[in-house]
C-alpha positions in Angstrom: 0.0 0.0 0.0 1.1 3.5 -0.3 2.3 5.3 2.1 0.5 8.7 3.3 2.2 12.1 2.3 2.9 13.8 5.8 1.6 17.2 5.6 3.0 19.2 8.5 0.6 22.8 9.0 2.5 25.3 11.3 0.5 29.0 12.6 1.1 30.9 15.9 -2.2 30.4 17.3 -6.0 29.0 16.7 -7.3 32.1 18.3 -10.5 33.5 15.7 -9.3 34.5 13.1 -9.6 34.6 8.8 -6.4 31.7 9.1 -7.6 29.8 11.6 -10.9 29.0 9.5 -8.8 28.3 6.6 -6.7 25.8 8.8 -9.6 24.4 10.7 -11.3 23.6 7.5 -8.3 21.5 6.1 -8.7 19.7 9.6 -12.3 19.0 9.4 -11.7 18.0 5.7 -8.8 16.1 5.4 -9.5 14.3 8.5 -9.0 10.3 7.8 -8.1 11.2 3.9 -6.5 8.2 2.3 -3.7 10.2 0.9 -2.9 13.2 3.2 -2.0 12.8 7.1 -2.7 16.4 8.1 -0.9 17.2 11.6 -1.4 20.9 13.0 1.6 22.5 15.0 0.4 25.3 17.2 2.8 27.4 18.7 0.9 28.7 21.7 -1.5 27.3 24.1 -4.9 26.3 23.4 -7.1 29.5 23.7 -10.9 29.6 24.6 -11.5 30.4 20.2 -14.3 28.4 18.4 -11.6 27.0 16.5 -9.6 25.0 19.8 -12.7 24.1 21.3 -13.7 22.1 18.0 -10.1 20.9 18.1 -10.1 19.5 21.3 -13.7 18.1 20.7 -13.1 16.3 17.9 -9.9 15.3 18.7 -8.0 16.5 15.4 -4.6 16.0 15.1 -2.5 18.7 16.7 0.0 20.0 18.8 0.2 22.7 21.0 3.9 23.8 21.8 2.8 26.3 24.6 4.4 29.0 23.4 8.2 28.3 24.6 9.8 32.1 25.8 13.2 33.0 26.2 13.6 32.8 30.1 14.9 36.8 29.6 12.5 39.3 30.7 14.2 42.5 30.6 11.5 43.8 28.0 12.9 45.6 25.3 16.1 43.3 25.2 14.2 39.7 25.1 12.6 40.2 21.9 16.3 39.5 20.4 16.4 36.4 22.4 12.9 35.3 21.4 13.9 34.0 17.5 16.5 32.2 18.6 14.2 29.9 21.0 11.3 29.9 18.4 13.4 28.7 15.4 15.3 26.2 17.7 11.8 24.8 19.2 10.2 24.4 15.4 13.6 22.8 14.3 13.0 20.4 16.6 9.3 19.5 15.7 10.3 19.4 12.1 12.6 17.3 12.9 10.8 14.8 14.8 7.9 14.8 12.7 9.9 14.3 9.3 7.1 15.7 7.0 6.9 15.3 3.4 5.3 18.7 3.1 5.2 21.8 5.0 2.2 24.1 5.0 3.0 27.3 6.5 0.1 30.2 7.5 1.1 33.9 7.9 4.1 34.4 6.2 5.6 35.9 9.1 6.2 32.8 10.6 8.7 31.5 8.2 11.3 33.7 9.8 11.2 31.1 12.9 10.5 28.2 10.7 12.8 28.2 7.3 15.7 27.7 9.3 14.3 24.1 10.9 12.9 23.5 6.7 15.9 23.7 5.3 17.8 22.2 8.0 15.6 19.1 8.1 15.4 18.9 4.3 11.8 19.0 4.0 11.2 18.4 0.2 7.8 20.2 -0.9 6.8 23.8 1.0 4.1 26.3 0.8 2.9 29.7 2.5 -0.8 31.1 2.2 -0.9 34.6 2.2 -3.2 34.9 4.5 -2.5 39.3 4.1 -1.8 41.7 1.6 1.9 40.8 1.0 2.4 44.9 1.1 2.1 44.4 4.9 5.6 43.1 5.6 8.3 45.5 5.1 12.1 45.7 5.5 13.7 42.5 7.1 10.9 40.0 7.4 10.0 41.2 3.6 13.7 40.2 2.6 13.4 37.2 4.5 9.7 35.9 2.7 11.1 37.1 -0.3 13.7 35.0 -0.5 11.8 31.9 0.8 9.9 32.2 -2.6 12.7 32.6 -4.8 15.7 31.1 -3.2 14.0 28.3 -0.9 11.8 26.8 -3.1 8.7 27.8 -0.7 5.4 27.8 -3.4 3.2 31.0 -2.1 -0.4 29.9 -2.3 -2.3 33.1 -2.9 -6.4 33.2 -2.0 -7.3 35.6 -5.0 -5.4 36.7 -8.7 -5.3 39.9 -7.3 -2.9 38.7 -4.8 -0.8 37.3 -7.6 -0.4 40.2 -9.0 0.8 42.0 -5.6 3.0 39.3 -4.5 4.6 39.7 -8.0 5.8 42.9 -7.8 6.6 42.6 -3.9 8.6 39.7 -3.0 8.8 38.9 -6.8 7.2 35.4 -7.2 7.2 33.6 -10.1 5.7 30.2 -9.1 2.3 30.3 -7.2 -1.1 28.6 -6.9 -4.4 29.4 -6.2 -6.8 28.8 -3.7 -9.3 30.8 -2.8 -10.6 30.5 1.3 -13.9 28.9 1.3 -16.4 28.5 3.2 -18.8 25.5 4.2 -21.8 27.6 1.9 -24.3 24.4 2.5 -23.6 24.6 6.3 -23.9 28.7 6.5 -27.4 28.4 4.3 -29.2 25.9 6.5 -28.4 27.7 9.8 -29.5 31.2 7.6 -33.0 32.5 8.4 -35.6 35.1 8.1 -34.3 38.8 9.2 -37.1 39.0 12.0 -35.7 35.2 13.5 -32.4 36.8 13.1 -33.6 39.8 15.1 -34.9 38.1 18.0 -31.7 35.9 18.6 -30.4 39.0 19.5 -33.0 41.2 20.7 -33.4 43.5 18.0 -36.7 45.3 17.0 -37.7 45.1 13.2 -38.0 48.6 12.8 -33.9 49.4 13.3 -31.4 49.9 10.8 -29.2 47.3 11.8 -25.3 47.4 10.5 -22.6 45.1 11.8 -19.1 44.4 12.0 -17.5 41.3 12.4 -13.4 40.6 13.0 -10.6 40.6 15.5 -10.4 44.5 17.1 -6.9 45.7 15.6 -5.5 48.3 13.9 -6.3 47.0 10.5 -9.7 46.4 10.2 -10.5 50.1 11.2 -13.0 49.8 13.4 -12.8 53.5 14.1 -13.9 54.3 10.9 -16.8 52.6 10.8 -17.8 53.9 14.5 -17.4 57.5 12.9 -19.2 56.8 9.5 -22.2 55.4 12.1 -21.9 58.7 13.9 -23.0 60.4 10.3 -25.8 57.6 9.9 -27.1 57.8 13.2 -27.0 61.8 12.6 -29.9 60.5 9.5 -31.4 57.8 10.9 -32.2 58.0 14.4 -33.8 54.4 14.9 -30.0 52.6 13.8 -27.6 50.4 15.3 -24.2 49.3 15.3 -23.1 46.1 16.4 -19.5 44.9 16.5 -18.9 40.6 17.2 -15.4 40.4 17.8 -12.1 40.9 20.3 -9.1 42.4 20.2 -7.1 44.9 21.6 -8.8 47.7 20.3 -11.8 47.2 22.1 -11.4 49.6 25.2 -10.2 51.9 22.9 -13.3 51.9 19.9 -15.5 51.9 23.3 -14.0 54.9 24.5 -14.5 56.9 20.7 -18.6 55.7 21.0 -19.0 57.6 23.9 -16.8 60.4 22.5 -19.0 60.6 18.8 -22.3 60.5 21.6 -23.5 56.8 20.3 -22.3 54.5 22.8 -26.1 53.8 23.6 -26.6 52.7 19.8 -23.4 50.5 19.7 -22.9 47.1 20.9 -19.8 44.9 21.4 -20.8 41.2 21.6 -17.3 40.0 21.8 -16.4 36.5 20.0 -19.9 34.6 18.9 -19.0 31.1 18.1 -21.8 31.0 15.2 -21.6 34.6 13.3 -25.1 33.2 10.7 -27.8 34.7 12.5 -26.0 38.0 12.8 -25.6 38.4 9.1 -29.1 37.2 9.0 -30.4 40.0 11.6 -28.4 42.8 9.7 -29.1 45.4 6.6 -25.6 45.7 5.8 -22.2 44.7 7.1 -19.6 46.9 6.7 -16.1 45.8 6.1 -13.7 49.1 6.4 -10.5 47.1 7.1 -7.0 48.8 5.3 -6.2 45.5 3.9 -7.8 41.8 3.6 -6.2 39.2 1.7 -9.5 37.7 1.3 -12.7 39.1 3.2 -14.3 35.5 4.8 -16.6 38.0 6.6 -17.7 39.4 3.3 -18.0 35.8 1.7 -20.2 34.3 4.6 -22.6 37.3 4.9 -23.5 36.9 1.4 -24.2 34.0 1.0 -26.7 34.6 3.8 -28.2 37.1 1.5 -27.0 40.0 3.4 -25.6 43.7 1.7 -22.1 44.6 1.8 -19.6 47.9 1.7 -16.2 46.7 1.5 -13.3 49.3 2.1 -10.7 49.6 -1.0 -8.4 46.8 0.6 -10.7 43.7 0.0 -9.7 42.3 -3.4 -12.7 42.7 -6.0 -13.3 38.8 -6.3 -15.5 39.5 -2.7 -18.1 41.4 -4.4 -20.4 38.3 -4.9 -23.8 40.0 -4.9 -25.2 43.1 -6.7 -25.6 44.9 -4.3 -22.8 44.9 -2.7 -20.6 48.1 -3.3 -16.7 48.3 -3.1 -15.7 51.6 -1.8 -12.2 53.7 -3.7 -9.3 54.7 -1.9 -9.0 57.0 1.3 -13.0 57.2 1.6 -14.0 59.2 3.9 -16.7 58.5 7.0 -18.9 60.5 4.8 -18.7 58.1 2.0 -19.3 55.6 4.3 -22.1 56.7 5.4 -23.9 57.4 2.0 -22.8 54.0 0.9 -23.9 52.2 4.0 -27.4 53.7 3.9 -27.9 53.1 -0.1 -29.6 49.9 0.1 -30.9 50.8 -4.0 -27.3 50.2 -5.2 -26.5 48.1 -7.6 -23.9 46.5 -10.0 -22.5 43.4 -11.6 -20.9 40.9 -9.0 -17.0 39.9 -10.1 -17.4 36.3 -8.9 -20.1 33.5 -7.4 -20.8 32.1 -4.2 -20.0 29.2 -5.4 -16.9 30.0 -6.5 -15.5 29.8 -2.7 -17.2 26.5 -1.4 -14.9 24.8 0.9 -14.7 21.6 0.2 -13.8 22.2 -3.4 -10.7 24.4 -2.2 -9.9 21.6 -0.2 -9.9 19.2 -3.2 -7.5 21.8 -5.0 -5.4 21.7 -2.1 -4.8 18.2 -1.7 -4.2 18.2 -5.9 -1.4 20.7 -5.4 0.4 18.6 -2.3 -0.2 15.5 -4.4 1.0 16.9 -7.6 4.6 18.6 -6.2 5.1 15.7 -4.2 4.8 13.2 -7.1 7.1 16.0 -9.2 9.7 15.7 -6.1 9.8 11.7 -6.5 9.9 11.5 -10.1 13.4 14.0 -9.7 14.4 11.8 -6.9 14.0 8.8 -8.4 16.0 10.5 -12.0 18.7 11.7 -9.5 19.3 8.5 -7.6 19.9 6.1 -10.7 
């Protein structure tokens, strides 16, 4: 019998996050595959996410390395001593685990991991780009760059628009394509009427309801959207804003609702573990963030049926409904606010719902590891005659 191709996934953390769905989904769907042994390395601790909960439920296979720290505290000094102990810890995994492939997520980490790689020999590699690649500048640009062109590391971009990018910034020339899907049969049969959505979370029908959904950081620009409601609730008195997600940001974005005088018509729900109804219960969501490598958010609430304004940063391939409108450059909380009450817009969507099911991109997945691993034989086998 042939033996399983060992596919070795490395991130930071499970917390919630665009990523971790990606990564959860290749759990769920290459679980007991008769080709592909999937095994998860998780550099930090289990958090309380969705995501390690299912883990731990379902018993996927995956291991934690609880975040190893350089026993140096002085706090501006043992950040140099951190790298040292991460690349030494995933050395040693790589090395104990022998994979036939490694599947790395947030290109980040492969300036802790491509050390233990190349070290350990590991045949076939690949990075999603789980970000704009214009996000990593100066040294940890230099070093992703030249994972992709020295180190044989195959970048596996979520959208063509991404391609392009990645070309002219860490100057790729080999690359694959798979977009981040989503289960769309599992979000439509948990999707229901506006009014059932409403109740869940005890909203009256006669609101304007618009919602955010993502980790609170810098990027998505959660401030933005807090002023922009400012200017809608200015129009429409009988509106809300509701934000699902957590971060760092939050005490912050709580602090600028009571500033612009609508902390009474915002709510922060925190992490939901099942996002459906809310994209159900709203008008619109708004998605303002500076960049998104692909907007899961975006994808999900559409396929619930549900409007979308997306910020200039989400690649064009989101727009999946007609009414959904993709906002320029630099626009402005007025913009925001004209575009998030125009529920009469309309043009023609870039791509399909359909287009992002998950189980299809993790079909194309398992093609890719199957078809550079069977290229990496075929040269063995030349090499060793």
């Amino acid at each position: 019998m042939q033996k399983k191709i060992k596919v070795m996934h490395m991130i930071w953390s499970m917390g919630d996050g665009g990523a971790q769905q990606v990564v959860i989904n290749y759990l769920r769907d290459f679980n007991n595959d008769p080709d592909i042994e999937i095994k998860l390395y998780v550099y930090t601790k289990p958090t309380t996410s969705k995501y390690d909960q299912e883990i731990k439920r379902e018993g996927y296979n995956v291991v934690y390395l609880n975040n190893p720290i350089t026993k140096l505290q002085i706090p501006y000094i043992k950040r140099f001593f951190q790298r040292p102990v991460s690349k030494k810890v995933w050395d040693q995994v790589i090395k104990d685990y022998n994979p036939d492939v490694v599947h790395v997520h947030i290109s980040a980490l492969l300036g802790v991991t491509m050390p233990g790689i190349i070290k350990n020999k590991v045949p076939v590699r690949f990075d999603t780009l789980h970000s704009s690649p214009y996000r990593y500048t100066g040294k940890i640009k230099k070093i992703i760059s030249n994972a992709f062109q020295c180190q044989n590391v195959i970048p596996i971009c979520v959208t063509e628009a991404q391609v392009e990018e990645a070309k002219e910034w860490y100057g790729i020339t080999k690359y694959e394509v798979v977009r981040n899907g989503i289960d769309i049969e599992q979000i439509r049969r948990k999707c229901c009427s506006k009014h059932e959505g409403r109740e869940v979370f005890g909203l009256e029908d006669n609101l304007f309801v618009i919602i955010g959904v993502g980790r609170l950081n810098s990027i998505k620009k959660f401030d933005l959207l807090l002023e922009a409601f400012a200017k809608v609730h200015q129009v429409q008195s009988e509106s809300i804003l509701i934000i699902a997600g957590d971060g760092e940001e939050k005490d912050r974005l709580i602090h600028l609702a009571k500033k612009l005088g609508v902390e009474k018509s915002v709510r922060f729900l925190g992490n939901i573990a099942d996002v459906t109804k809310l994209y159900c219960a709203a008008d619109v969501l708004a998605v303002t963030s500076d960049t998104e490598s692909s907007s899961l958010v975006a994808i999900e609430a559409q396929a619930c049926g549900t409007r979308c304004v997306l910020s200039a940063g989400v690649p064009k391939e989101s727009v999946l409904l007609q009414q959904t409108q993709k906002l320029g450059k630099n626009a402005t909380s007025e913009t925001w606010c004209n575009a998030l009450l125009n529920d009469s817009y309309k043009n023609t969507a870039v791509a399909s719902i359909e287009d992002y099911e998950v189980h299809n991109m993790s079909k194309k997945m398992k093609e890719i590891y199957l078809k550079y691993y069977s290229a990496y034989e075929e040269k063995r086998d030349v090499d060793t005659k």
